[in-house]
NULUM-154188 format. One record per residue (C-alpha): residue number from 0; residue in three letters; x, y, z. Coordinates in steps of 0.5 Angstrom, whole numbers. Each point is the difference from the previous one (the first is absolute). Layout:
<sites>
<site NUM "ALA" <X Y Z>>
...
</sites>
This chain:
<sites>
<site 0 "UNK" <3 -47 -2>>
<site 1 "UNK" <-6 5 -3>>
<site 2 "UNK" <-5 -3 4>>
<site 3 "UNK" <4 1 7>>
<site 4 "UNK" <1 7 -2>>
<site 5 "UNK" <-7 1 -1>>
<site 6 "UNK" <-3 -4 7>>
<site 7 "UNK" <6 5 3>>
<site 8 "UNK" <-3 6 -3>>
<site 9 "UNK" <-7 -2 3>>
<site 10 "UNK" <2 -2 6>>
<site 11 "UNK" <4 7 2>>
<site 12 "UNK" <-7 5 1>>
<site 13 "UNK" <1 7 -2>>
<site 14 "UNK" <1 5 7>>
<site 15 "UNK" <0 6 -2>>
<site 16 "UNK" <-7 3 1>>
<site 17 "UNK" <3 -1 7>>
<site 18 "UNK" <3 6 0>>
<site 19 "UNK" <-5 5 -2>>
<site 20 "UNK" <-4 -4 5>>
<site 21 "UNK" <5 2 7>>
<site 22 "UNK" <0 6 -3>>
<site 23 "UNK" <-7 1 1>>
<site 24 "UNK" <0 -3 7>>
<site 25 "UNK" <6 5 2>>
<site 26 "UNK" <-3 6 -2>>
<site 27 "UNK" <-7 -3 3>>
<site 28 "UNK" <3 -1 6>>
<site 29 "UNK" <3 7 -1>>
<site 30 "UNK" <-7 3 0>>
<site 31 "UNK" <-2 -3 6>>
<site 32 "UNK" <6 2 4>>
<site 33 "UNK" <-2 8 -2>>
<site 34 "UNK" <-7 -1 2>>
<site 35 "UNK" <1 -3 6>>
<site 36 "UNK" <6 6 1>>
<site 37 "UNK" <-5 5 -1>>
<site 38 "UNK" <-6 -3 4>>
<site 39 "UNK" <5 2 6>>
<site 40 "UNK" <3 7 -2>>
<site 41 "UNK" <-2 6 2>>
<site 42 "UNK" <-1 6 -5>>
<site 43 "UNK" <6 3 -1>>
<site 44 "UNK" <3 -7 -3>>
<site 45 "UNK" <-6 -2 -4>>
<site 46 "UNK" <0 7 -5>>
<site 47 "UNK" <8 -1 1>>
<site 48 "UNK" <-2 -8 -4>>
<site 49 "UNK" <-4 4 -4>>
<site 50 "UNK" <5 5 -3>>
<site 51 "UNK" <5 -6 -1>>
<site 52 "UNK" <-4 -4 -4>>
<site 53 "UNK" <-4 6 -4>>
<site 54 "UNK" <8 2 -1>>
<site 55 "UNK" <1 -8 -2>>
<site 56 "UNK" <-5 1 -5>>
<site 57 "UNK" <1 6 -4>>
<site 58 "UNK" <-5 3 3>>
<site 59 "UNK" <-8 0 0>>
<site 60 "UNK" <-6 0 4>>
<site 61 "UNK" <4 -5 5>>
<site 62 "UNK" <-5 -6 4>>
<site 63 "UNK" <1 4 6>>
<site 64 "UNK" <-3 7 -3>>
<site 65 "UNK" <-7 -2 3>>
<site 66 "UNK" <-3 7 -4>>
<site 67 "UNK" <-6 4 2>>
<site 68 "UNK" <-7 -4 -2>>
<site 69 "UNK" <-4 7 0>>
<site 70 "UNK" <2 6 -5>>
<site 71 "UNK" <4 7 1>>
<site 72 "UNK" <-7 3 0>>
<site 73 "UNK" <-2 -5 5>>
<site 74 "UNK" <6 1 4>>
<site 75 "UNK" <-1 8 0>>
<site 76 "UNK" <-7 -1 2>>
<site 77 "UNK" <2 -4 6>>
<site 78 "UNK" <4 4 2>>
<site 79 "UNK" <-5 7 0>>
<site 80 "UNK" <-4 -5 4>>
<site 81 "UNK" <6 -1 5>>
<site 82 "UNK" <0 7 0>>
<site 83 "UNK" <-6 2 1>>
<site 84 "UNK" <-1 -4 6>>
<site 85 "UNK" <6 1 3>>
<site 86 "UNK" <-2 8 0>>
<site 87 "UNK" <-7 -2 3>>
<site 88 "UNK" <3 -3 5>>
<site 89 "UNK" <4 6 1>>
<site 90 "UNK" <-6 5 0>>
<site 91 "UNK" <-3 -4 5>>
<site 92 "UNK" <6 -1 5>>
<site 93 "UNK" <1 8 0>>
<site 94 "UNK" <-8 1 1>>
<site 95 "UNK" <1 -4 6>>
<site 96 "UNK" <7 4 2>>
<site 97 "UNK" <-5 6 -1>>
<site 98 "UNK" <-6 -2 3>>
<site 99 "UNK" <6 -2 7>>
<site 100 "UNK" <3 6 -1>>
<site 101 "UNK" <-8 4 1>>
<site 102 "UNK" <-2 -5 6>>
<site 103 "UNK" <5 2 4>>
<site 104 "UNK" <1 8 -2>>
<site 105 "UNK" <-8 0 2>>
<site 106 "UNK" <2 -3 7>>
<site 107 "UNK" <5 3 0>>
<site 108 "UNK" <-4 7 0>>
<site 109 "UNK" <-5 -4 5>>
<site 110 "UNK" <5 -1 5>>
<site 111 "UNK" <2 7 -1>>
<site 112 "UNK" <-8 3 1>>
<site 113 "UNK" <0 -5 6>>
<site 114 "UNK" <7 4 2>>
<site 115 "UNK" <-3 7 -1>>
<site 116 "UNK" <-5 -2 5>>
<site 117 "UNK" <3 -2 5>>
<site 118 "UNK" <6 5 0>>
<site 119 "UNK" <-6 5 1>>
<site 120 "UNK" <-3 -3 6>>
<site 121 "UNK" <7 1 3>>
<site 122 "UNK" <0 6 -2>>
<site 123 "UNK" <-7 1 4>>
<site 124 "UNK" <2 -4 6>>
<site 125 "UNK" <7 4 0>>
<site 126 "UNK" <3 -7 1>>
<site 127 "UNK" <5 1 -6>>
<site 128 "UNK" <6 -2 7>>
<site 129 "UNK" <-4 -5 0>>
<site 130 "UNK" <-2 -3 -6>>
<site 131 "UNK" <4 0 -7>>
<site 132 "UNK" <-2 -4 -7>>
<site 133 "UNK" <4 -2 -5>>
<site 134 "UNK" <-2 -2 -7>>
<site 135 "UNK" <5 -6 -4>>
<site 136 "UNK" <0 -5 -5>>
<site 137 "UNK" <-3 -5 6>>
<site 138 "UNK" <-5 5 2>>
<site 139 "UNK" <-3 6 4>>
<site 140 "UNK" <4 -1 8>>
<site 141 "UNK" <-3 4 6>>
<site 142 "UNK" <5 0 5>>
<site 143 "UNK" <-3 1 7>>
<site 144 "UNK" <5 1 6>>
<site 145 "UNK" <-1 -4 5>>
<site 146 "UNK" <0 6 6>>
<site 147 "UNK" <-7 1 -3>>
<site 148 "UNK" <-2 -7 1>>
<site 149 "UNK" <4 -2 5>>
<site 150 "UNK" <4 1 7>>
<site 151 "UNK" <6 -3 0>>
<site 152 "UNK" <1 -7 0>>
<site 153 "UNK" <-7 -2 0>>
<site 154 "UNK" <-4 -2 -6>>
<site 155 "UNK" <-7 3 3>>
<site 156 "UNK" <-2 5 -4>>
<site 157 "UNK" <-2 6 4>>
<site 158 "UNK" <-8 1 1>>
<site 159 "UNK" <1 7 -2>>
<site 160 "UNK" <2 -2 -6>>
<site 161 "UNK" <-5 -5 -2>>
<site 162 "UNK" <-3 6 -4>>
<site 163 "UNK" <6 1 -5>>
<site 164 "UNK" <0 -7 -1>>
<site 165 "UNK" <-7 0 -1>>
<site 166 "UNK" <1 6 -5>>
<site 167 "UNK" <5 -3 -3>>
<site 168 "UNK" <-5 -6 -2>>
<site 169 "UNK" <-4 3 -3>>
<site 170 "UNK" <5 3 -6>>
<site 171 "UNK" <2 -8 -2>>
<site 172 "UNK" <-8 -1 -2>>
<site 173 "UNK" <2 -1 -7>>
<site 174 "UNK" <-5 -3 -5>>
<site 175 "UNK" <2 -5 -2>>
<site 176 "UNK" <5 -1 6>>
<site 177 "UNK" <7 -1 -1>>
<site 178 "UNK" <5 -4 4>>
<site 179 "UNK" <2 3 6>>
<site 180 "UNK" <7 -2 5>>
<site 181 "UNK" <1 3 7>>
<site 182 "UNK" <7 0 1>>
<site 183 "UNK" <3 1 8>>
<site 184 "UNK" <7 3 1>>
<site 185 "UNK" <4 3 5>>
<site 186 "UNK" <8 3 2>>
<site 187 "UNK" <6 -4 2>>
<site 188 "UNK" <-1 1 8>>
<site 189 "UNK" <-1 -7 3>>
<site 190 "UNK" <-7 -1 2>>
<site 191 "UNK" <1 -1 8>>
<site 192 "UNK" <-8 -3 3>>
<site 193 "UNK" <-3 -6 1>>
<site 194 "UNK" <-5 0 -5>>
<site 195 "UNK" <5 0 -6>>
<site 196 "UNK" <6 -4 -1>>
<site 197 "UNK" <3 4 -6>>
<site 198 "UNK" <-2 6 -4>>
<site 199 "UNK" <-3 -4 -6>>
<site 200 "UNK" <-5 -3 5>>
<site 201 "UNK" <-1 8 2>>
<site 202 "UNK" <-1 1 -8>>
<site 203 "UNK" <-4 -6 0>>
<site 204 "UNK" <-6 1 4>>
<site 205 "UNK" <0 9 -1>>
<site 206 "UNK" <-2 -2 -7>>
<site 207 "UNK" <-4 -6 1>>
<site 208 "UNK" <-4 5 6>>
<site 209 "UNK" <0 5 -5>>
<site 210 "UNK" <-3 -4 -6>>
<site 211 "UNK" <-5 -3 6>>
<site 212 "UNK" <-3 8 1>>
<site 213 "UNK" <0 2 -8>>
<site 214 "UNK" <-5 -7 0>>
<site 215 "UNK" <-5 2 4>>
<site 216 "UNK" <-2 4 -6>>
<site 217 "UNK" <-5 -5 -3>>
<site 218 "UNK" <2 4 -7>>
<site 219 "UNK" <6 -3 0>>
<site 220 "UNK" <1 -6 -3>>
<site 221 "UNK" <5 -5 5>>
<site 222 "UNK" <2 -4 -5>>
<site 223 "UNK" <4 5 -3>>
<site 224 "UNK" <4 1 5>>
<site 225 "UNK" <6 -3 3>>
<site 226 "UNK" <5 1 6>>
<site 227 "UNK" <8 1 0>>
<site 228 "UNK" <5 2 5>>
<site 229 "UNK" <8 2 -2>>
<site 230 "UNK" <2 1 7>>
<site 231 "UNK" <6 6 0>>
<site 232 "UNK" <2 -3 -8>>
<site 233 "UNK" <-3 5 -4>>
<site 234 "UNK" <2 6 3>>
<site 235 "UNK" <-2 6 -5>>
<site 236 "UNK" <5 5 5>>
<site 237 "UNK" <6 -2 4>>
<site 238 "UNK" <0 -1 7>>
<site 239 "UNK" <6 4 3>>
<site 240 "UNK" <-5 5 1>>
<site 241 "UNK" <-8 2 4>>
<site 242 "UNK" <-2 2 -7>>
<site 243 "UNK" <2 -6 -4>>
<site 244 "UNK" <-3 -5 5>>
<site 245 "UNK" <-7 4 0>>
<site 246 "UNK" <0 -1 -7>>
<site 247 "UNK" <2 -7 1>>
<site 248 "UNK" <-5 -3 5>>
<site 249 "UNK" <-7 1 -5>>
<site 250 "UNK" <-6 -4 -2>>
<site 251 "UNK" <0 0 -8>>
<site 252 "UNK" <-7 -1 -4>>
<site 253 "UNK" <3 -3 -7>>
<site 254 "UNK" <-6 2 -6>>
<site 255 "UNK" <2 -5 -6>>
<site 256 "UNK" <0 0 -7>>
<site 257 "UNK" <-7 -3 -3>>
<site 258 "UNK" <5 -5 -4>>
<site 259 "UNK" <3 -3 7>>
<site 260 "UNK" <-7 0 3>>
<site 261 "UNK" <-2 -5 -6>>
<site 262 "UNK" <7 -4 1>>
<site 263 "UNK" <-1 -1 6>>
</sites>
């Protein structure tokens, strides 16, 4: 009887390291499923497991606390360096805003002289009902009417009027030159001769017609010039009276800034 008992004992294998062991696999697995969760998470979920398990834990440095490899005064040093460069960057931008700013003021008082030049030409030629300049932001404008220039209806510039042509070439010799667009307009009567179709044709030629007079100048430059025609589309008077659309139908002589000239 004793002897079945023991041969019973022997065959009945103690399990109960079983336990431990699924204990170990469960909470492996339980590792692997947080790796992956926070391989997959944005940051706000990533500290937030990280607050959970520091909490579960009492406390201390969590794994998830990735701490500064470099000191405090390392930390303070970098950042006087960031500073300090962010500062440099600053100075350099504000002497470029400066530098701008003195650019365009100097051609500002250029255009101005220009200006004072031609104003006292008018004055010489008692032309001032004739001729009126403008200085802007886009730069110095001659305003030219078109009774000095024209009759009505042609875009031949009248012989006797060659000589103020010519004149006027002489006051655009700039060194260095500038860019330079002549700019046809007329009033709102509609055009009725065969030579145009329309007063943008009108304006076109006038001021291409005029362009061609000025270059006979060989001072000039024929690169820094251009053409444009408006038609009766940027009247500076109204058309209801004999006055305003004298002041429309006109010639325009654009002097521009330095800076449009380069980006052109």
């Amino acid at each position: 009887m004793s002897r079945r008992k023991k041969k019973h004992d022997e065959e009945h294998i103690d399990e109960s390291w079983l336990i431990p062991y699924a204990d170990l696999l469960t909470l492996l697995l339980a590792l692997f499923i947080v790796l992956y969760a926070i391989s997959s998470v944005d940051a706000k979920k990533f500290q937030a497991l990280s607050r959970a398990l520091n909490e579960e834990f009492q406390g201390g440095t969590s794994i998830f606390d990735f701490p500064s490899p470099m000191s405090e005064r390392e930390m303070e040093n970098l950042d006087k360096k960031s500073i300090e460069v962010k500062t440099s960057e600053n100075a350099e931008e504000d002497q470029k805003k400066l530098a701008e700013e003195l650019r365009k003021k100097l051609d500002q008082e250029e255009l101005a002289a220009i200006q004072q030049k031609v104003n006292t030409y008018i004055m010489e030629k008692q032309l001032s009902d004739r001729l009126e300049t403008s200085l802007s932001g886009e730069g110095l404008l001659v305003s030219i009417r078109d009774n000095v220039l024209f009759h009505s209806g042609s875009a031949t510039i009248l012989p006797e009027d060659y000589k103020i042509v010519g004149e006027i070439s002489d006051l655009l010799v700039m060194d260095p030159p500038r860019n330079i667009i002549i700019s046809g307009h007329t009033d709102n009567v509609p055009i009725q001769n065969s030579n145009f179709g329309s007063n943008w044709e009108l304006s076109v030629m006038r001021s291409i017609n005029f362009m061609k007079i000025l270059l006979q100048n060989k001072q000039l430059d024929p690169q820094m010039f251009s053409a444009k025609g408006f038609g009766e589309f940027q009247p500076v008077a109204s058309n209801e009276t004999v006055e305003g659309k004298a002041r429309n139908r006109r010639v325009e002589i654009l002097i521009t800034p330095r800076s449009s000239s380069q980006n052109q």
